[in-house]
N, CA, C and O of each residue as an XYZ file, in Angstrom:
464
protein
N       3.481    -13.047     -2.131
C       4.491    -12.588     -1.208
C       3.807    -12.023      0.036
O       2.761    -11.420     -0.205
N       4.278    -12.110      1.654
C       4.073    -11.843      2.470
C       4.282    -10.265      2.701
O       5.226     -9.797      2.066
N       3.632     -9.458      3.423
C       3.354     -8.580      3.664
C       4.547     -7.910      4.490
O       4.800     -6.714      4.628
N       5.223     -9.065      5.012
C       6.030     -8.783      5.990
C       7.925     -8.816      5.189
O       8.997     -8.432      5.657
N       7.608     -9.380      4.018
C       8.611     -9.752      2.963
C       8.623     -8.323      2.656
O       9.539     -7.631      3.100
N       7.617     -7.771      1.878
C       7.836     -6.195      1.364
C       7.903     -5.391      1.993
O       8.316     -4.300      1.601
N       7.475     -5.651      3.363
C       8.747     -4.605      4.783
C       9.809     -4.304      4.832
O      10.242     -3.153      4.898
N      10.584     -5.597      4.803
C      11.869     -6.061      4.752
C      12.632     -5.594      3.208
O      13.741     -5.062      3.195
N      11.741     -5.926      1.776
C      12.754     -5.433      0.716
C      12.527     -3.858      1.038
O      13.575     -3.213      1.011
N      11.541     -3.237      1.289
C      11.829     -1.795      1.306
C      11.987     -0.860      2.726
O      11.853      0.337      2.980
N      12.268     -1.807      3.336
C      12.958     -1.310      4.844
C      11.930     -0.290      5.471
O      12.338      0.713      6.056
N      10.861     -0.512      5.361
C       9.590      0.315      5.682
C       9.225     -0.152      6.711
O       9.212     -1.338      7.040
N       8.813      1.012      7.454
C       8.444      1.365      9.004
C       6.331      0.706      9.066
O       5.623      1.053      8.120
N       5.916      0.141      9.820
C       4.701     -0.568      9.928
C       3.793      1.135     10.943
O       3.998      1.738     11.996
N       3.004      1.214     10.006
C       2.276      2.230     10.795
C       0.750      2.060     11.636
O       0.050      2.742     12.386
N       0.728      0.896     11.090
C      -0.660      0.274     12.010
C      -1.219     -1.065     11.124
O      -1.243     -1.238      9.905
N      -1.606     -1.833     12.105
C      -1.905     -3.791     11.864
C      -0.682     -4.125     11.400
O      -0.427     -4.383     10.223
N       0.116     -4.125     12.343
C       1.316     -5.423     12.081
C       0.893     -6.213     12.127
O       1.660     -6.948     11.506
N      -0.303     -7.080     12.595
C      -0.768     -8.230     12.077
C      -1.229     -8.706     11.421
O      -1.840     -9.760     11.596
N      -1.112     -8.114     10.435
C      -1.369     -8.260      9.102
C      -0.291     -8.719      8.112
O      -0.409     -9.153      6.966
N       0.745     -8.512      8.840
C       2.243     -8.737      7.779
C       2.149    -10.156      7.196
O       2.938    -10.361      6.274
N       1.391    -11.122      7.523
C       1.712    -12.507      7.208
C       0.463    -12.525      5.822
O       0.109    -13.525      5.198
N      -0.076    -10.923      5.596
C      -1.093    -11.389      4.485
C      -0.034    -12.038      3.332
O       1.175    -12.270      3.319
N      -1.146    -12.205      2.374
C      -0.485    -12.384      1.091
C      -1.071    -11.696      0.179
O      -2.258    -11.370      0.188
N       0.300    -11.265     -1.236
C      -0.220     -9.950     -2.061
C       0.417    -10.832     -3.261
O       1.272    -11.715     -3.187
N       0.017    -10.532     -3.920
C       0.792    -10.918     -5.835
C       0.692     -9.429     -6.602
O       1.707     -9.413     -7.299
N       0.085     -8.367     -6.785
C      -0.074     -7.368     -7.149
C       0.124     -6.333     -6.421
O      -0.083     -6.396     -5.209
N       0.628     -5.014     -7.111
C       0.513     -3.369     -6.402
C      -0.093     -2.443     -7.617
O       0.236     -2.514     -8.801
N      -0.831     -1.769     -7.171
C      -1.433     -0.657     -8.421
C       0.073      1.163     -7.328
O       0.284      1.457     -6.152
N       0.549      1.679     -8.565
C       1.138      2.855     -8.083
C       0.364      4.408     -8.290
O       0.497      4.861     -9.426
N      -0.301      5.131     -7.472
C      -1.142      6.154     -7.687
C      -0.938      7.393     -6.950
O      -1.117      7.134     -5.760
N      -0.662      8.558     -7.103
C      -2.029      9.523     -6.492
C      -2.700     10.103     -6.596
O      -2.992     11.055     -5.872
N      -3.510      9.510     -8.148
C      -4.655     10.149     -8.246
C      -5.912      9.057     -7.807
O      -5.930      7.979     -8.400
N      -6.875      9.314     -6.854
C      -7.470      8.228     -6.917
C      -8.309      7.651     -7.339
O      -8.748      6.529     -7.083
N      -8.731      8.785     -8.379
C      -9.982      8.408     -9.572
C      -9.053      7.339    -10.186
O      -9.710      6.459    -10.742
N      -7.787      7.167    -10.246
C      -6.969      6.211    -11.053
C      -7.531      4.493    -10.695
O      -7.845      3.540    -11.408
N      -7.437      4.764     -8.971
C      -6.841      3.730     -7.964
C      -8.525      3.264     -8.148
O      -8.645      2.098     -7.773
N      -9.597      3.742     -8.532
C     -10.800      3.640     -8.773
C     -11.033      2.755     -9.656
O     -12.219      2.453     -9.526
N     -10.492      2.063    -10.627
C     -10.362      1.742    -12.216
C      -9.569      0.503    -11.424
O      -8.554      0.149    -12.025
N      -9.739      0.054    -10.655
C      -8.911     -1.386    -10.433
C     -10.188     -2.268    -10.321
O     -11.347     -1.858    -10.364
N      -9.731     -3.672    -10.156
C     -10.324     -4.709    -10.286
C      -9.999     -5.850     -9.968
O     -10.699     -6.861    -10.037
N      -8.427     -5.708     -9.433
C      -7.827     -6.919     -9.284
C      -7.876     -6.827     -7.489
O      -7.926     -5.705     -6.986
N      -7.862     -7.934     -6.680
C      -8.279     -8.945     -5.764
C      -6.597     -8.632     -5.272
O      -5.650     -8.675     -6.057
N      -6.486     -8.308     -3.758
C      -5.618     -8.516     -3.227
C      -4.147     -7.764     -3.480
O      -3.043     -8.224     -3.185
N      -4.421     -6.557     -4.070
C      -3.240     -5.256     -4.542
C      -2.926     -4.720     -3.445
O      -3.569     -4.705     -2.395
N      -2.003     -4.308     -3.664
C      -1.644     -3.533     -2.531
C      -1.291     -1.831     -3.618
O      -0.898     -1.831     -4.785
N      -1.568     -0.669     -2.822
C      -1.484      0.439     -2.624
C      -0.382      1.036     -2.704
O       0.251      0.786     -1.678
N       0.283      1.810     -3.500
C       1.733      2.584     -3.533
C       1.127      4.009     -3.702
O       0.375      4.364     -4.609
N       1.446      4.529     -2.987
C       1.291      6.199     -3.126
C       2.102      7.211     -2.090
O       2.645      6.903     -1.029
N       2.012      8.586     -2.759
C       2.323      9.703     -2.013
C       1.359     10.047     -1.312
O       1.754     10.690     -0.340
N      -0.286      9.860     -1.361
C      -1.034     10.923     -1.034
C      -1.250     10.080      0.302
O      -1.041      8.882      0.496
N      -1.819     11.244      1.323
C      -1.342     10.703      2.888
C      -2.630     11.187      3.609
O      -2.621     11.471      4.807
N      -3.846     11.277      2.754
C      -4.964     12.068      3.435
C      -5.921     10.881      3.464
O      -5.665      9.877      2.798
N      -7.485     11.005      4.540
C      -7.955     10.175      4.340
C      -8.710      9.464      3.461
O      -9.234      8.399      3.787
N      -8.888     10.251      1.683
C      -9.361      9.688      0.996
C      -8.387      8.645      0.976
O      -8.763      7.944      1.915
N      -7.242      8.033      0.437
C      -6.816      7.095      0.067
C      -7.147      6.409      0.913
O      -7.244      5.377      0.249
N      -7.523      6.009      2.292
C      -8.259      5.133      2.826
C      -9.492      4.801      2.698
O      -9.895      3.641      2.775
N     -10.338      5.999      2.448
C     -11.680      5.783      1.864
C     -11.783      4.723      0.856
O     -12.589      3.810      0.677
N     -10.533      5.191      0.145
C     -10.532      4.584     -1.798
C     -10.474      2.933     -1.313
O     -11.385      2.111     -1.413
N      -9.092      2.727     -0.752
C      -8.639      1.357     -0.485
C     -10.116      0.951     -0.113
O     -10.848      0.488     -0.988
N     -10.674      1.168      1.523
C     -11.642      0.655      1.743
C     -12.787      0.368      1.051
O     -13.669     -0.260      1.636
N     -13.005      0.857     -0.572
C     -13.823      0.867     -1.007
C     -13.706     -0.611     -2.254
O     -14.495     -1.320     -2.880
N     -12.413     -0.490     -2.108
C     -11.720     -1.769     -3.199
C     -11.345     -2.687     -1.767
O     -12.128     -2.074     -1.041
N     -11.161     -2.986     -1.495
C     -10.919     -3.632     -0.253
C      -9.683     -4.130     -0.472
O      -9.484     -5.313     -0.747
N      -8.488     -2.969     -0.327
C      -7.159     -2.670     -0.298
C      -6.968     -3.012      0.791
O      -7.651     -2.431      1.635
N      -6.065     -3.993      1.247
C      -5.567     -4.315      2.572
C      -4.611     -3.769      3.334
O      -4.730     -3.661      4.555
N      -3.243     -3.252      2.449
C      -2.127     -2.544      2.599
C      -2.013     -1.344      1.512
O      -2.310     -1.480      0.325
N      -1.645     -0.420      1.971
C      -0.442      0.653      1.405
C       0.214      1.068      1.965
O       0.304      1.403      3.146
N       1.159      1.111      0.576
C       2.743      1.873      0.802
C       2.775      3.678      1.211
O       1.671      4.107      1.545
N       3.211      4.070      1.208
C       3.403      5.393      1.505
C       4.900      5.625      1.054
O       5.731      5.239      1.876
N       5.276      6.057      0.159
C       6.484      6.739     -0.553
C       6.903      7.737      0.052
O       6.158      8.391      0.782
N       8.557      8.130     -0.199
C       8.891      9.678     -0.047
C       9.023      9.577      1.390
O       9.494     10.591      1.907
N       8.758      8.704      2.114
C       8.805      9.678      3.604
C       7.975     10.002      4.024
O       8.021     10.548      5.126
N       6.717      9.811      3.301
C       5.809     10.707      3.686
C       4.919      9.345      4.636
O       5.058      8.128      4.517
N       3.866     10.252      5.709
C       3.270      9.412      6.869
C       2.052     10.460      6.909
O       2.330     11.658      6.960
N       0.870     10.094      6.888
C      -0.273     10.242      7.253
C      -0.291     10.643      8.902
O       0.393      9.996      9.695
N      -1.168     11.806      9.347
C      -1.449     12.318     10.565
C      -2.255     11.157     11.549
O      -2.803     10.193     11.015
N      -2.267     11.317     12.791
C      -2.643     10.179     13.256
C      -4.345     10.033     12.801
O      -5.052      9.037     12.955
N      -4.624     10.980     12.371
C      -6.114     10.991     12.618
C      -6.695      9.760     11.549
O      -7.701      9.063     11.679
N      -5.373      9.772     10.128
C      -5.622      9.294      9.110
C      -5.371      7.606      9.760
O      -6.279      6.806      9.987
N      -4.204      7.418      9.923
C      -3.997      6.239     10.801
C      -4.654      5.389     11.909
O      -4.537      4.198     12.200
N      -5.312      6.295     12.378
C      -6.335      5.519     13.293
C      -7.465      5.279     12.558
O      -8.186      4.391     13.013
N      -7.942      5.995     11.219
C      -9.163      5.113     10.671
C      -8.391      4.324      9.783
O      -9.316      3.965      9.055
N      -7.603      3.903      9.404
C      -6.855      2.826      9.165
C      -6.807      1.626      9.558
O      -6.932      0.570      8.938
N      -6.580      1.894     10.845
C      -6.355      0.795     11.983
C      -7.884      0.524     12.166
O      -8.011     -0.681     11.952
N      -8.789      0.922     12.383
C     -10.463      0.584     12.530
C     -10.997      0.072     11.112
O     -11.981     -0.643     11.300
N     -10.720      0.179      9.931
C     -10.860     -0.185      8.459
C     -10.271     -1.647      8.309
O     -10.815     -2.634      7.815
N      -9.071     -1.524      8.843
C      -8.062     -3.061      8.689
C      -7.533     -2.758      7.449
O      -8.038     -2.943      6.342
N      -6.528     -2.301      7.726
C      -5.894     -1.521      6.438
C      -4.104     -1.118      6.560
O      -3.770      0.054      6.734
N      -3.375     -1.898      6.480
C      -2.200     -2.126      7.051
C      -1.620     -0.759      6.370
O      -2.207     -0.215      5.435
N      -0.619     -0.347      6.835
C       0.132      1.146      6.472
C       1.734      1.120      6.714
O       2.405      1.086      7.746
N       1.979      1.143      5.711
C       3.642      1.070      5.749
C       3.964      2.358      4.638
O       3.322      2.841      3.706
N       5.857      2.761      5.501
C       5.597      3.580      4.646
C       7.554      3.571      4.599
O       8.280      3.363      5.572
N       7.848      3.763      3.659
C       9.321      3.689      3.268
C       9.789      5.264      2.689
O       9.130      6.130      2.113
N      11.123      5.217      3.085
C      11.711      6.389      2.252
C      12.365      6.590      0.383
O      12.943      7.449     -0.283
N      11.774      5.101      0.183
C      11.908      5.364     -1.421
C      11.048      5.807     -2.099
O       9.874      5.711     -1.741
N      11.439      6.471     -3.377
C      10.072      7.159     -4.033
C       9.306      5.924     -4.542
O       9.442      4.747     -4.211
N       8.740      6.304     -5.139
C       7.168      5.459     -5.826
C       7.935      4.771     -7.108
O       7.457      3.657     -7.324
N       9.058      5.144     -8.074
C       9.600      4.530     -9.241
C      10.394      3.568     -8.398
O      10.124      2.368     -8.447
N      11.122      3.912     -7.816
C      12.080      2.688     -6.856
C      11.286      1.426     -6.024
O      11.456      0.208     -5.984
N      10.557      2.143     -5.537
C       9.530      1.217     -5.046
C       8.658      0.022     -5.446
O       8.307     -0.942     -4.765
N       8.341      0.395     -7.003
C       7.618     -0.084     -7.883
C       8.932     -1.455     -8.374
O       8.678     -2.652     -8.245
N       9.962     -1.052     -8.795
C      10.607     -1.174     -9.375
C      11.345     -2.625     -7.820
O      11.357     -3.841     -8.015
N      11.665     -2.173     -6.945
C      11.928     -3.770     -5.748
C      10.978     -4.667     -5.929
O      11.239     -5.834     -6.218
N       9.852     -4.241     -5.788
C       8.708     -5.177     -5.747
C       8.374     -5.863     -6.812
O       7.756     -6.916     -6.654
N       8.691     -5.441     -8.027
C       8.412     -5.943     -9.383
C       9.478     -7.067     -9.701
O       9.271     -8.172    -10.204
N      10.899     -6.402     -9.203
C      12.192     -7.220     -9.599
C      12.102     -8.608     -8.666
O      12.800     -9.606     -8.842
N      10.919     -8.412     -7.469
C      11.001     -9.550     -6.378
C       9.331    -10.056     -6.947
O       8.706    -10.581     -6.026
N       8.740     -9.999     -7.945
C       7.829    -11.187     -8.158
C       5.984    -10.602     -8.315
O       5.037    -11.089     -8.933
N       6.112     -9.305     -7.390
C       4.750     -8.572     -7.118
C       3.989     -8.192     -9.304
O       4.675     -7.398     -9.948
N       3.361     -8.505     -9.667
C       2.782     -8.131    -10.657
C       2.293     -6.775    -10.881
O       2.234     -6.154     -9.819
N       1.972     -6.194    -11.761
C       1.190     -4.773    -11.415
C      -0.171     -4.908    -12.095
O      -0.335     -5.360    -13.228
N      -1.184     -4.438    -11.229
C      -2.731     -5.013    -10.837
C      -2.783     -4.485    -12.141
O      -3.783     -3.814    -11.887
N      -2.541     -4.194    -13.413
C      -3.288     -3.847    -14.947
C      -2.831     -6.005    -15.151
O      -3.851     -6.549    -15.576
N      -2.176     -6.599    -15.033
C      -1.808     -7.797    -14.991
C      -2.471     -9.033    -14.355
O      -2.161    -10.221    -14.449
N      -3.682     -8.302    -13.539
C      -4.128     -9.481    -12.652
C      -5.376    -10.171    -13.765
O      -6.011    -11.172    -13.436
């Protein structure tokens, strides 16, 4: 599924690399712990979380996470967002929690990365 598809099911606001929306994802891991998000392995996940600081970019960048979600409403300070945007690390962020969230994406086809 397109990047730009799970915009659209969760009506989420693009916080940096909209050009990225045309990636493609089959998996999401849901976290905020990121010793969790550490323990992945699967190729091409995308990111669901609350936490809005710059480790979770560290983390992604370290798995080479392309996108995350951002739950709740919640949005990262610009400072976090601009190493985002220099990482290549797409950032979206919706006002559903993390169970709802999980739960569109799953009912529309996305796997969850313990599955890949």
């Amino acid at each position: 599924m397109q990047l730009s598809m799970i915009k659209d099911l969760l009506n989420a606001e693009v916080l940096c690399n909209e050009d990225m929306l045309c990636m493609e994802t089959f998996s999401a891991f849901a976290s905020d712990l990121m010793s969790d998000v550490l323990a992945l392995s699967c190729k091409e996940t995308i990111l669901i979380t609350g936490l809005t600081n710059i480790q979770t970019i560290r983390t992604a960048e370290m798995l080479d996470i392309k996108c995350i979600i951002f739950v709740r409403n919640k949005k990262p300070d610009n400072n976090v967002i601009q190493f985002a945007k220099e990482k290549g690390i797409c950032l979206l962020a919706t006002s559903y929690t993390m169970f709802t969230t999980c739960g569109i994406l799953y009912c529309n086809g996305i796997k969850g990365a313990d599955m890949c």
